[in-house]
DRENNUMI-938463 format. One record per atom (N, C-alpha, C): residue in three letters; x, y, z. Coordinates in steps of 0.1 Angstrom, whole numbers, plus 5000, padded with zeros to 4 digits. Layout:
BEGIN
alaXYZ
...
! end
This chain:
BEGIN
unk500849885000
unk500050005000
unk500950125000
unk500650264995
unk501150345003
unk501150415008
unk502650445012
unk502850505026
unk502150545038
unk501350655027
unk500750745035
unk499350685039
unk498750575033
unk497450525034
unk497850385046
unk498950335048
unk499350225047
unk498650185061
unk498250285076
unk497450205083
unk495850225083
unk495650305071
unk494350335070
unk493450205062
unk494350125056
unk493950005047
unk493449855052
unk494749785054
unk494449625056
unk493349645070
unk493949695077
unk493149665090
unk492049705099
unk491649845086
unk490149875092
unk489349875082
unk489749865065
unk489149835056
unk489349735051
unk490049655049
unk489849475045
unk489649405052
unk489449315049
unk489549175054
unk489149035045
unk490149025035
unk489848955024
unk489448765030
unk489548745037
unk489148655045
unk487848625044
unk486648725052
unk484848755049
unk485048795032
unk485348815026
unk484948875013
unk485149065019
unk483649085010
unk483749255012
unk483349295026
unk483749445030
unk483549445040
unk482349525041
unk481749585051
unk480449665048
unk480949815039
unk480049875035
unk480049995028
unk480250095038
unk480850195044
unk481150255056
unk480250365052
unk480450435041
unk479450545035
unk477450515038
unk477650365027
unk476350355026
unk475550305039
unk476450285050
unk475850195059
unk475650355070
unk476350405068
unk476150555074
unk474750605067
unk474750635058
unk473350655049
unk472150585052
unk472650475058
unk471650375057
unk470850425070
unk471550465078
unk471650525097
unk470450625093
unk471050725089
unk470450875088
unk469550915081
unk469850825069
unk469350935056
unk467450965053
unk467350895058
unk465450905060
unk465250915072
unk465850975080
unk465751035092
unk465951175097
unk467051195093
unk467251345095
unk466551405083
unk466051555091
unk465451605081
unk466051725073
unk467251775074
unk468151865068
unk469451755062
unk469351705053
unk470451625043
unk471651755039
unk472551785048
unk473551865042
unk474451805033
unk474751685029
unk475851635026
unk475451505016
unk474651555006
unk474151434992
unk474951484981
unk475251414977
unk476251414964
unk475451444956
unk474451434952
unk473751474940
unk472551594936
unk472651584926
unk472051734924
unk470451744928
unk469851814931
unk467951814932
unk467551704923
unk467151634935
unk465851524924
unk464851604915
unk465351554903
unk464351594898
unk462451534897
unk461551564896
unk460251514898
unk459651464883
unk459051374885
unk458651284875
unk458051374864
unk456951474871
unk456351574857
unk457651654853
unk458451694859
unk459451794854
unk459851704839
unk460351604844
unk461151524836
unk460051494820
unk458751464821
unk457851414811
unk457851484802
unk457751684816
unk457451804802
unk458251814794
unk459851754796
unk460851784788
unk460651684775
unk460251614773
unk460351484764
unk459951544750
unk460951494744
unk460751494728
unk459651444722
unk459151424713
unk457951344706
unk457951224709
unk459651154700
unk459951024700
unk459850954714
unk460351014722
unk460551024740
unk459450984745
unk458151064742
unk456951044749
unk456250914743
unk456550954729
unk455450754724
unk456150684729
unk457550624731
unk458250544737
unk457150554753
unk457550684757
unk456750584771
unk455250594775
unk454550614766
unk453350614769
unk452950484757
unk453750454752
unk453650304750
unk454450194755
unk454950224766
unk456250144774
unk455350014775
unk456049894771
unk456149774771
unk456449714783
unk456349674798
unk456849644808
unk457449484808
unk458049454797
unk459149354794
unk460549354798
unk461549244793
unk462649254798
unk463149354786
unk463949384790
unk464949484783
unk466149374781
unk467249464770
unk468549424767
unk469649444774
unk470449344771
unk471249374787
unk472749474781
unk472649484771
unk473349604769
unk472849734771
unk471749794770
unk470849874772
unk469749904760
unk468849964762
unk467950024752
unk468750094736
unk468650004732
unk469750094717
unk469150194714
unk468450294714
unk468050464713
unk468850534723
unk468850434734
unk469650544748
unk470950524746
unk471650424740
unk472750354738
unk473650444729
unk472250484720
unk472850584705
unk473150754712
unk472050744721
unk472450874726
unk473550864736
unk474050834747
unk474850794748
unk476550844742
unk476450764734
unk477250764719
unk477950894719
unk476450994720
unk477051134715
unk477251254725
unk477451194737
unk478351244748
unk479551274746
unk480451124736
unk481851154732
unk482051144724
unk483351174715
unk483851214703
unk483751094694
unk484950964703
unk484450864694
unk483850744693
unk482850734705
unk482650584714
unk481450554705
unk481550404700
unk480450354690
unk479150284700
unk478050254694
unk477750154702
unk478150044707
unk479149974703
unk479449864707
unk480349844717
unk480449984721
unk481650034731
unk480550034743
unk479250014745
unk478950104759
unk477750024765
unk477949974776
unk477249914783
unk476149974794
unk475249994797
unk473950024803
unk473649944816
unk474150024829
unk473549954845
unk473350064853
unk473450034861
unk473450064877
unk475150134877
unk475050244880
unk476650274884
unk477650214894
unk476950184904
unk477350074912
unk477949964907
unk476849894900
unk476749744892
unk477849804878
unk478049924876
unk479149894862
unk480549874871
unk480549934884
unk481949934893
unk482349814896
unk481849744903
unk481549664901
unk481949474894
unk480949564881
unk481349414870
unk482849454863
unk482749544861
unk484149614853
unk485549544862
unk485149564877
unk486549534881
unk486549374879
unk485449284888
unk485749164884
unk486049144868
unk485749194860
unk485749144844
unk487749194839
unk487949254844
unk489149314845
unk490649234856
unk490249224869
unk491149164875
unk491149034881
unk492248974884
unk492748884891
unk493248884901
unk493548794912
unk494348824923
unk495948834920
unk496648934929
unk497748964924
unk498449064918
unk497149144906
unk496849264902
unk497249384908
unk497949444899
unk498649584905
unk497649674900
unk497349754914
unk495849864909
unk496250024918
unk496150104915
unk496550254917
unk495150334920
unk494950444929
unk493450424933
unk493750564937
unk492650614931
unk492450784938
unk492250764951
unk492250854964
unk491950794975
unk492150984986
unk491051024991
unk489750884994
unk488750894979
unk488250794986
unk486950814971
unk486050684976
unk485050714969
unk483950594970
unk484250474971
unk484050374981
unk484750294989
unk484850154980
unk483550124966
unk484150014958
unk485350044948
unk486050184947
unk486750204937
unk487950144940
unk488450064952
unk489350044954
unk489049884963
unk487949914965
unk487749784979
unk487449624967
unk486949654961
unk486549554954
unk487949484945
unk488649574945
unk490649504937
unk490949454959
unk490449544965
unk491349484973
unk490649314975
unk489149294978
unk488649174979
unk488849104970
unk489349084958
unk489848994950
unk491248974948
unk491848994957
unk493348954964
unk494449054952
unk493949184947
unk494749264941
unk495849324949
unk496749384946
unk498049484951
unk497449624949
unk497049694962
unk496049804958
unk497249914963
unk498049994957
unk498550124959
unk497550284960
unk497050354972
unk496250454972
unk497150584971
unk496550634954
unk496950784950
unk496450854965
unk496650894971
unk496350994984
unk495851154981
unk495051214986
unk494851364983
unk496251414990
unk496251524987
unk497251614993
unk496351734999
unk496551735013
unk495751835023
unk496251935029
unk496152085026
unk497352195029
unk496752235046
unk497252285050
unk496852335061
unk496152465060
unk495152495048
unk494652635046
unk493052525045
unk493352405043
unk491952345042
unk491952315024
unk493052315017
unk493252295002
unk493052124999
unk492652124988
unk493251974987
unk493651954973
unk494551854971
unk495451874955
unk495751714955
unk495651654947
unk496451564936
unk497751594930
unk498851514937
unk500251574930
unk500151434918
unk500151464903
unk500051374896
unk501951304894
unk503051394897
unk503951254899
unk503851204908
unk503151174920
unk503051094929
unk502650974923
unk501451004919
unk500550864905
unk501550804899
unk502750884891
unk503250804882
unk504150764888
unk504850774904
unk505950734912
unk504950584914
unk503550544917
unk502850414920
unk502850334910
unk502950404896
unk502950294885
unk504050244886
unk503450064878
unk504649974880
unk504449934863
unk505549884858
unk505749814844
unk504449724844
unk504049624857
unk503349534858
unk501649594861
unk501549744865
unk500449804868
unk499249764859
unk498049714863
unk497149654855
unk496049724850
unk495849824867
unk494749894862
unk494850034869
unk494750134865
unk494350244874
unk492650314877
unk492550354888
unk491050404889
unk491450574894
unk490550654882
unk490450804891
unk489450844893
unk489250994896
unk487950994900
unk487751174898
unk487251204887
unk487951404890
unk486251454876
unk485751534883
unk485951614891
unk486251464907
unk486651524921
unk486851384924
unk485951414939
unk485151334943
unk484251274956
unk485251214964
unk485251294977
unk484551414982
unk485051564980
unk486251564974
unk486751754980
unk486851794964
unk486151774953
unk486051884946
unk487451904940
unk488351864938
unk489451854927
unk489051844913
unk489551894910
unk489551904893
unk491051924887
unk491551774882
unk493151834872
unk493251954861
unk494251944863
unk494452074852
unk494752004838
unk493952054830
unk494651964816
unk495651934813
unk496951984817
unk498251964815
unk498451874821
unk497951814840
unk498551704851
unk497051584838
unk496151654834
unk495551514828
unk496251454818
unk496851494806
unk497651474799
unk498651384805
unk499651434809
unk500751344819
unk499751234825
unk498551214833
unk498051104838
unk497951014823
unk496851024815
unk497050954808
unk498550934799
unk499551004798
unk500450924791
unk501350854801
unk501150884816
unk501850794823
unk501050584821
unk499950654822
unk499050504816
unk499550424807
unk499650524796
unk499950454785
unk501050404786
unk502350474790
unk503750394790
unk503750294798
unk502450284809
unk502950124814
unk502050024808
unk501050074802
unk500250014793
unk498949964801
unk498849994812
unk497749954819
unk496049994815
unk494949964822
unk493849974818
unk493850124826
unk492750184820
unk492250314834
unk490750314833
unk490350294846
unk488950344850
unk488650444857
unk487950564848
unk487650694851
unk486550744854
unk486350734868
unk484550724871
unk484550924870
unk483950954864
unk483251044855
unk481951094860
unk480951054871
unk480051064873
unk479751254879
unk480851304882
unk480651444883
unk480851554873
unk481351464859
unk481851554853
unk480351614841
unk480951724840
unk479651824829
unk479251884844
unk479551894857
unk479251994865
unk480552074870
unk481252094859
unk482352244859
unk481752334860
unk482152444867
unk481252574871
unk481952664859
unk483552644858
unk483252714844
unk484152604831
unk483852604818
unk483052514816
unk484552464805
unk485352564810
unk486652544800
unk487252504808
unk487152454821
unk487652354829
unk487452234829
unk486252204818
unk486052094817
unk486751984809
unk487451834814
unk488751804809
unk487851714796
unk488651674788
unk488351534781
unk487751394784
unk486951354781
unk486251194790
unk487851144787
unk488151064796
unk489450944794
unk488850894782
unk488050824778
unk487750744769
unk488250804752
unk487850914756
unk488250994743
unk489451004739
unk490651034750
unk491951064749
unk492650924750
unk492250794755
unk493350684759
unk492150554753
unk492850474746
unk491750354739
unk492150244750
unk492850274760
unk492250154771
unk491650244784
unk490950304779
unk490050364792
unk488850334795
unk488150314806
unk486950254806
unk486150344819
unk485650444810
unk484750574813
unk483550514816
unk483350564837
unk481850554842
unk480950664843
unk480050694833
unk478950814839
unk477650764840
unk476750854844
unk475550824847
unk474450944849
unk473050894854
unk472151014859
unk472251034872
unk472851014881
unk472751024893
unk473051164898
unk474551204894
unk474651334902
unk474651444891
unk475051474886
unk474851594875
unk473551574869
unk472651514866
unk471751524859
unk470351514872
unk470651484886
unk469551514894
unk468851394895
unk469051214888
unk468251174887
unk468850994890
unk469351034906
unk469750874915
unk468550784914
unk467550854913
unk466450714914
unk466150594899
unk466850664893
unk466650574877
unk467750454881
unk468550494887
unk469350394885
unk470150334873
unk470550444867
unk470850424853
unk472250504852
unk473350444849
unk474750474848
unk475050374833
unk476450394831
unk477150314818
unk478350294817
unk479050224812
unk480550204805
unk480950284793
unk481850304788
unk482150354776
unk483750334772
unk483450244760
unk485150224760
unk485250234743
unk486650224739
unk487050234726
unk487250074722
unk487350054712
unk487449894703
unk488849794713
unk489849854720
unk490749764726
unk490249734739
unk489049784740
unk488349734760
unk487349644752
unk486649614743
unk485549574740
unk485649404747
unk486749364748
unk486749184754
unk486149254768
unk486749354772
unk485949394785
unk484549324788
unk484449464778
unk483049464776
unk482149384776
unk482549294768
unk482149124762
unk481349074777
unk482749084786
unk482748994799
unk481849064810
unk481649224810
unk480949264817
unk479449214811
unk479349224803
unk477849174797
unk477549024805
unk478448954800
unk478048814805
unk477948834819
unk478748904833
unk478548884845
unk477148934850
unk476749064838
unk475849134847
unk474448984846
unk474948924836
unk473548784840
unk473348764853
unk474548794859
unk474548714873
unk474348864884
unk473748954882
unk473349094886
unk471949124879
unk471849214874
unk470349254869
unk469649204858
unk470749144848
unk470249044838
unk470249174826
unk468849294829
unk468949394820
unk468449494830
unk468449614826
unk468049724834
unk466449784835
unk465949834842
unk464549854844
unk463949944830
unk463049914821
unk462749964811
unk461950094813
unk461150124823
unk460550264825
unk462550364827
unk462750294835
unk463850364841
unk464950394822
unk465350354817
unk465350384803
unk465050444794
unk463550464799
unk462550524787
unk462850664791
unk462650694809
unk463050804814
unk464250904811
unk465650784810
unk466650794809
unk466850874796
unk466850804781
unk466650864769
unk466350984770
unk464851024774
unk464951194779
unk465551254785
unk465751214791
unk466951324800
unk468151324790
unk468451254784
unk469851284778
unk469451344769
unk468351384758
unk467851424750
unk467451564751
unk467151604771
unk467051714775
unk468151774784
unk469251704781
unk470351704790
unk470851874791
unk470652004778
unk470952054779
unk470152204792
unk468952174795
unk468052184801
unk468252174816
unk468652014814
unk468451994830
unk469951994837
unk471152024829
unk472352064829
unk472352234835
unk471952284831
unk471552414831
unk471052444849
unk469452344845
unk469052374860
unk469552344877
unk470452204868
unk471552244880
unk472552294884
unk473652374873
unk474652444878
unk474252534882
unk472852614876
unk471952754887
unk471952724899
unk471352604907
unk471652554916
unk472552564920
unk473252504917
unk475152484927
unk475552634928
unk475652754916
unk475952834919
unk475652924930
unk474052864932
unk473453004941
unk473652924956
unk473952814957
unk474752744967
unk475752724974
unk476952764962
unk478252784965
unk478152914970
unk477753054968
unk477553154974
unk477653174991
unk476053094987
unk475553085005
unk476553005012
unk477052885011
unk478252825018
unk479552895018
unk479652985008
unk480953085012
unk480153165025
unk479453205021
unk478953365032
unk479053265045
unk478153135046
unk478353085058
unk479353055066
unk480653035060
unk481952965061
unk482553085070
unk482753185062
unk482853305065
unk482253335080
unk480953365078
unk480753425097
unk480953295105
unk481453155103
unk481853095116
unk483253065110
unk484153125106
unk484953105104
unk485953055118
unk485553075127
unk486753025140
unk485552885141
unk484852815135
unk484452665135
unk485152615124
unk484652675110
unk485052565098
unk486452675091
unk487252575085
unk487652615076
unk487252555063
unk487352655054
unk486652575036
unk487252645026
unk487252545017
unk487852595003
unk486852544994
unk485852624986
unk485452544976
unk486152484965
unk484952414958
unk485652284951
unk485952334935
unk486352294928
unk486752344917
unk485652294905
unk485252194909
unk483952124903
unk483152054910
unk481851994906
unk480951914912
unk480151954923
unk479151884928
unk478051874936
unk478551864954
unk480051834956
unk480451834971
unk481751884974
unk481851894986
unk482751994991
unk483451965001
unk484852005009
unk485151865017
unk485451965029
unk484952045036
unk485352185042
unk485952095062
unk486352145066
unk487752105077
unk486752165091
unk486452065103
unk486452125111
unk487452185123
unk487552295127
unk488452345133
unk489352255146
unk490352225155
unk490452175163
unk490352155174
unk489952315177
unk489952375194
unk488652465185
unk487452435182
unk486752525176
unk485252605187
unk484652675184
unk483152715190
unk482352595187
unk482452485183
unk481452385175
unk480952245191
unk482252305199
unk481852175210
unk480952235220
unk481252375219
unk480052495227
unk480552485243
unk481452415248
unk481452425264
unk482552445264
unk483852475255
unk484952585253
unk485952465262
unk485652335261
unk486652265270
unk487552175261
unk487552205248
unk488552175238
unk488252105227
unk489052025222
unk488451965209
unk487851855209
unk486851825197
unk485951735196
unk486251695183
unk486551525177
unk486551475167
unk485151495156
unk485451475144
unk484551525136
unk483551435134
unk483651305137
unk482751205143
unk481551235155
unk482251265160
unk481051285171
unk480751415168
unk481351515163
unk480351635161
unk479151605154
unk479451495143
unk478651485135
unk477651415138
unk477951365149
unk476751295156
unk476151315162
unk476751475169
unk475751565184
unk475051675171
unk475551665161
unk474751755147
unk473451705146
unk473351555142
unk472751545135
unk471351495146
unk471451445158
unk470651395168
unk470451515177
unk471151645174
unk470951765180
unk469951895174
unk469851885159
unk469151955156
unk468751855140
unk469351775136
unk468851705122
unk469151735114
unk470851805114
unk471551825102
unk472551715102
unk472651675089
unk473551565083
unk474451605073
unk475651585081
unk476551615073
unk477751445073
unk478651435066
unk479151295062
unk480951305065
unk481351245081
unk482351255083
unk483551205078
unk484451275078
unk485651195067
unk486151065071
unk485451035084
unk485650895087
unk484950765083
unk484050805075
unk483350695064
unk484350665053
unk485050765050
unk485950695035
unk487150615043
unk487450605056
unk488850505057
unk489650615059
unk489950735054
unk491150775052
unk491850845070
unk492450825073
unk493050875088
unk493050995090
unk493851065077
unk494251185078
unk493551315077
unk492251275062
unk491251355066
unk490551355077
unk490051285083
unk489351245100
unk490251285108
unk491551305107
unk492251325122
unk492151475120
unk492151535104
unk491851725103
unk490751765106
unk489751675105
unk488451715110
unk487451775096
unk488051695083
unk486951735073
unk485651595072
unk484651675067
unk483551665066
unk482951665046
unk482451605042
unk481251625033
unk480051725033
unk479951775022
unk478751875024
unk478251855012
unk477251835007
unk476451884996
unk475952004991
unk476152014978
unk475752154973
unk474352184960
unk474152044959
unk473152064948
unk472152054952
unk471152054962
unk470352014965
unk469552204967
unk467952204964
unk467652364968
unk467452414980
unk467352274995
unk467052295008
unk468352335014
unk469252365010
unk470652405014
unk470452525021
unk469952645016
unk469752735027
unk468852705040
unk467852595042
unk467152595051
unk468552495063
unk468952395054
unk470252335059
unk470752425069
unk471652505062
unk472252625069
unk471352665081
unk470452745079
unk470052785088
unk470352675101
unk469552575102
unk469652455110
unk470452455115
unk471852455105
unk473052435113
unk473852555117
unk473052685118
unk473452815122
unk472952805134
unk471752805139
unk470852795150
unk471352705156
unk472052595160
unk472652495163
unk474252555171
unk474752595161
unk476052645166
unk476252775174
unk475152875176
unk474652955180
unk474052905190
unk473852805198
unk473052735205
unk473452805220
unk472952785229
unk473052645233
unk470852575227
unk470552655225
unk468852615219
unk469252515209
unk468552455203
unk468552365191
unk467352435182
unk467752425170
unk466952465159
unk465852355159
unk464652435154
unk463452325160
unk463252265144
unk463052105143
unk462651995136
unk461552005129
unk461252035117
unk460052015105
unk459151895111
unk458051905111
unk457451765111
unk457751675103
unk457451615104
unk458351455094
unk456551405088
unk456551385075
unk455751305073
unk455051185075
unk453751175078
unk453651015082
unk453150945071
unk453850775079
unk454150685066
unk452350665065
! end
């Protein structure tokens, strides 16, 4: 492993022995997330609502679903959504792109891809199967590490990456814009990433699922897929486009991944078989109205990132924060000796704040101690979400809270 990851790994996150280990994120999610009633900290943009989505639909779009067939589907996906798809990137054919669950492409891709043994290089931290799943199949997992400044910065030194490559390096995984702190490479360190790939000839998996939410927009890099023909590019509808509940993400590769491909098709038999056909029909529109509902959420994020500066700002002796350079989350630092414990008798880990947060007034925010990583957790950063439109009411919540000693009073909750 390395260095810097090296006690954060085998022994609180593996244990190749049980297989996988639990999901640390999702099982936190699993805790809170329909419970607390201020979600500060969702990766993804405003759900969008089912009429929103219908009004948008093209002609072709709407006979499709108001003739929807509730059959099985194809386990590559819907060939209309497949074609659209397509024209996301410069050169990816049909035959290049597979149709699941974002999850389920992470997933099939790695098993279809490695072996035990396997030398694999991993952004880190990041979403806990981008790495966990090489490590449960007995891979050689090296963690690319963030770089954490003491202003609350965080950076990717890309020779670090190419100091992990090995001649024998099999696969790399990145992750940029990157979950959780908002990194974005600079074209030039992307360049060097992919030709460090290439010289050792490895595969790269470039989960992509934040990208097209650059705030400005000539920031936005190249899909891997486009620039490197062993790349195997994950996006979906989940975070930029507002729409987790479809359940609809993809693969995208050039003609030298296609055996990939081959083999992820065949595993997903032993997974969803094909993907939900309403969920499809939905899907199609949205990419058809992608420029629409692209729109409606960087307005979002923008008038978000605002308010989370202004906030940052008047508690500035609790948080420190740097916004992100792209995407839907932000990785902002709680202080060490801060106003946040309220009885001035010193410091409090970012764990339990986050837990006198969220059982104290019903804001949820996502400690850096769900990704594994030490280093973030021992600074005291946190997850925040930014795309969502209840973010000022959020705030509030968690203004009234830190202002306390009162607690901000609780919305009624719906009954079931």
């Amino acid at each position: 492993m390395a260095a810097e990851a090296t006690t954060d790994s085998r022994a609180q996150i593996v244990d190749q022995e049980n297989g996988l280990p639990a999901f640390k994120l999702e099982r936190y999610f699993a805790k809170w997330e329909f419970k607390a009633p201020y979600l500060l900290c969702c990766s993804d943009c405003e759900p969008v609502l089912l009429p929103e989505l219908l009004s948008l639909m093209d002609p072709d779009s709407r006979t499709r679903w108001e003739s929807l067939r509730l059959g099985y589907g194809e386990t590559r996906g819907l060939p209309a959504l497949v074609d659209e798809i397509c024209t996301l990137y410069e050169g990816v054919r049909p035959d290049g792109v597979i149709v699941g669950a974002p999850q389920e492409c992470i997933y099939l891709a790695m098993l279809a891809l490695l072996t035990p043994g396997d030398h694999v290089v991993v952004t880190y931290p990041g979403y806990q199967s981008l790495f966990q799943v090489a490590e449960s199949l007995g891979c050689q997992v090296d963690l690319w590490a963030v770089e954490l400044g003491e202003d609350g910065s965080a950076s990717f030194d890309v020779g670090k990456f190419q100091a992990l490559l090995r001649p024998t390096t099999k696969l790399a995984v990145v992750n940029f814009p990157h979950n959780p702190t908002g990194v974005l490479l600079s074209r030039a360190d992307w360049s060097l990433l992919m030709n460090a790939c290439r010289g050792v000839g490895c595969y790269l998996f470039s989960d992509e699922m934040y990208r097209l939410l650059e705030f400005d927009p000539e920031a936005r890099l190249p899909s891997a897929v486009d620039v490197y023909d062993k790349a195997i590019t994950l996006s979906g509808l989940s975070k930029a486009f507002g729409l987790p509940g479809l359940r609809i993400g993809w693969l995208a590769v050039q003609p030298p991944c296609y055996p990939v491909l081959a083999r992820v098709a065949e595993l997903k038999d032993y997974t969803t078989i094909c993907n939900a056909v309403p969920s499809e029909a939905l899907a199609l529109a949205a990419l058809r109205a992608r420029e629409t509902l692209l729109r409606r959420n960087l307005d979002i994020l923008r008038v978000n990132l605002h308010a989370v500066e202004a906030f940052m700002e008047e508690f500035g002796h609790v948080f420190q924060y740097r916004p992100p350079a792209a995407g839907s989350v932000a990785f902002p630092r709680l202080l060490a000796a801060s106003a946040a414990k309220g009885d001035g008798k010193g410091e409090e880990s970012v764990d339990v704040f986050c837990e006198r947060l969220v059982t104290g007034c019903g804001v949820l925010l996502l400690p850096a101690t769900v990704y594994g990583h030490e280093l973030s957790a021992a600074r005291g950063h946190f997850r925040i979400g930014l795309g969502r439109r209840d973010l000022p009411a959020c705030l509030d919540a968690l203004r009234g809270f830190l202002r306390g000693p009162q607690q901000a009073p609780l919305p009624p909750r719906e009954q079931a």
